[in-house]
N, C-alpha and C positions, 0 to 999 in steps of 0.2 A: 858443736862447741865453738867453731870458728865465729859464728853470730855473735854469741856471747861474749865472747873475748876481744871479738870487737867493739860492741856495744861498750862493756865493765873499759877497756882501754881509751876508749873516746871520753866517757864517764871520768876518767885519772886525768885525761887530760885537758880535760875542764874545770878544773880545781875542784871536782866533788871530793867530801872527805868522809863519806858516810854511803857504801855501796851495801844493798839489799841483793844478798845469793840468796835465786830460789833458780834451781834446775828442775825443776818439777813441772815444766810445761814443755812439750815437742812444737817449735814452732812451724814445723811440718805437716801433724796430725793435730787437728781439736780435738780436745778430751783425750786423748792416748795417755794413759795411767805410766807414768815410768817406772819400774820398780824399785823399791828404796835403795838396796845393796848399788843401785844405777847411779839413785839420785846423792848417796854420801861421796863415791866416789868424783861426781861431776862435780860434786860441791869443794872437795879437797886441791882437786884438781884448778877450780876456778878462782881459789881462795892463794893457789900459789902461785899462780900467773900474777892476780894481781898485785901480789907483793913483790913477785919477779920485775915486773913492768916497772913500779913506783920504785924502787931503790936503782935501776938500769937508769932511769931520769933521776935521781937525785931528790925526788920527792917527796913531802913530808908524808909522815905515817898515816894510815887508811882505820878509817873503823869498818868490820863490813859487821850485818847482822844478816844471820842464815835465816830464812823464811820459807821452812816446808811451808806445802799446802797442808792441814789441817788435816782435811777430808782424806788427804790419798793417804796420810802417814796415818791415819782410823782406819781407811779400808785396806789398805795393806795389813795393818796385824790382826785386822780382823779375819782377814782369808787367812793367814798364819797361824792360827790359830785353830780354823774350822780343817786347815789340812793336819795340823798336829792330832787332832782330835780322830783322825782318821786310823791315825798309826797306832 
């Protein structure tokens, strides 16, 4: 997360007024699936820093737009689904 919040902070403080949250990629591991319960929390989490950041500077308000992947938020309910199926 420190990546990120660096990155989204460099981002504020380049006059960007429109940041894309998507925590759905490990920039550790390629392809590593993060699980969604991971990915709402990193996103809540990264959605308040960045308003923490921008009002700490006095700075005018942020649009962000959240941008799961697609695929992972299908193949997660889709495995949720084949494991309910179990039960």
């Amino acid at each position: 997360m420190a990546i990120a919040k660096q990155s989204y902070l460099e981002d504020i403080l380049a006059g960007f007024d429109l940041l894309m949250i998507d925590p759905t990629k490990d920039p550790f591991e390629v392809g590593k699936v993060i699980p969604l319960e991971a990915v709402i929390d990193m996103t809540v989490e990264l959605i308040e820093y960045c308003e923490s950041e921008r009002v700490q500077r006095g700075l005018p308000k942020l649009h962000m737009r959240l941008v799961p992947k697609k695929q992972m938020v299908a193949s997660q309910a889709q495995s949720a689904m084949k494991n309910s199926s179990k039960h």
